[in-house]
N, C-alpha and C positions, 0 to 999 in steps of 0.2 A: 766268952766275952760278956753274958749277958750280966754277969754276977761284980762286971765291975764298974758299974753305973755311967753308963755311956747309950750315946744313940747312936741309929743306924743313918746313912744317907747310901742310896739306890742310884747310880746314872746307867746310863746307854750314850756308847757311845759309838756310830757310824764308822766303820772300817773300809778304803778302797785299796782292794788285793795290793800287798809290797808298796804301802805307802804310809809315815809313820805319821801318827796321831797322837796324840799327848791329853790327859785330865790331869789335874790339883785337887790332891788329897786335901781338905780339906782342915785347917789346922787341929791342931790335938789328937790326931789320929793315931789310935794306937793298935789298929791290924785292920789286915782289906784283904778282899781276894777279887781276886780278878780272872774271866774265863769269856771266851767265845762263846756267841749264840750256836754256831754252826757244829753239828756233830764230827764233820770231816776236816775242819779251819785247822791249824796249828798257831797258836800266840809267840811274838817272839817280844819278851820285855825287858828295859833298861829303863835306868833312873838318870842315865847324859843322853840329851839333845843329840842325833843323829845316828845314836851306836843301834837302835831296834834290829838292825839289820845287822850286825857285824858283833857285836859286844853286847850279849842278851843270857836272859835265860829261857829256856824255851817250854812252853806248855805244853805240852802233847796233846795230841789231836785224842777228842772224846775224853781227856781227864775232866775231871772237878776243878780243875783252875788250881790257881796259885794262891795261895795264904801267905801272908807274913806278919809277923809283929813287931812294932817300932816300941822302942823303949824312949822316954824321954825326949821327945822332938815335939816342939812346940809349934815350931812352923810349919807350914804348909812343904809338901813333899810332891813333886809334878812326875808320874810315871807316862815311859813314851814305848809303844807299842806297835805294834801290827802282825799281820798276817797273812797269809798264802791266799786267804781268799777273801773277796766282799763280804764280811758279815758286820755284827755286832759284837762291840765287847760289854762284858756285862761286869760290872762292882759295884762293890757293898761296903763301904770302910765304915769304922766304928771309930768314934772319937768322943771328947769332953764333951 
């Protein structure tokens, strides 16, 4: 990502066990990854309002997180998430 002149933005964002959470990508964003603080947590992520639990992809517990890349999306993109356990989620999107 570095080589295609874009910045980073960093959040944390507070996770309580089986309760879903939501961040907005921040617009121009064009790839993020997203991962738990916790070595033993499991992520479960969607991009519709209420599906974290049901309609997700899921992180594995102890991976490197999730990576993706948006191709041409201008707007802002709000990912809703959680987890098996109270941790932290940690991302890094890269945008204009």
């Amino acid at each position: 990502v570095n080589n295609l002149n874009v910045e980073p933005t960093v959040a944390n964002v507070a996770l309580t066990a089986a309760t879903e959470a939501s961040y907005d990508l921040p617009n121009f964003t064009v790839q993020f990854t997203i991962k738990v603080r916790s070595a033993t947590a499991t992520l479960q992520l969607a991009v519709v309002s209420g599906a974290s639990g049901t309609t997700s992809i899921t992180v594995p517990t102890g991976s490197g997180g999730w990576t993706e890349t948006i191709k041409g999306r201008a707007a802002a993109l709000t990912l809703y998430f959680q987890s098996n356990e109270t941790t932290t989620a940690e991302i890094i999107s890269w945008h204009n």
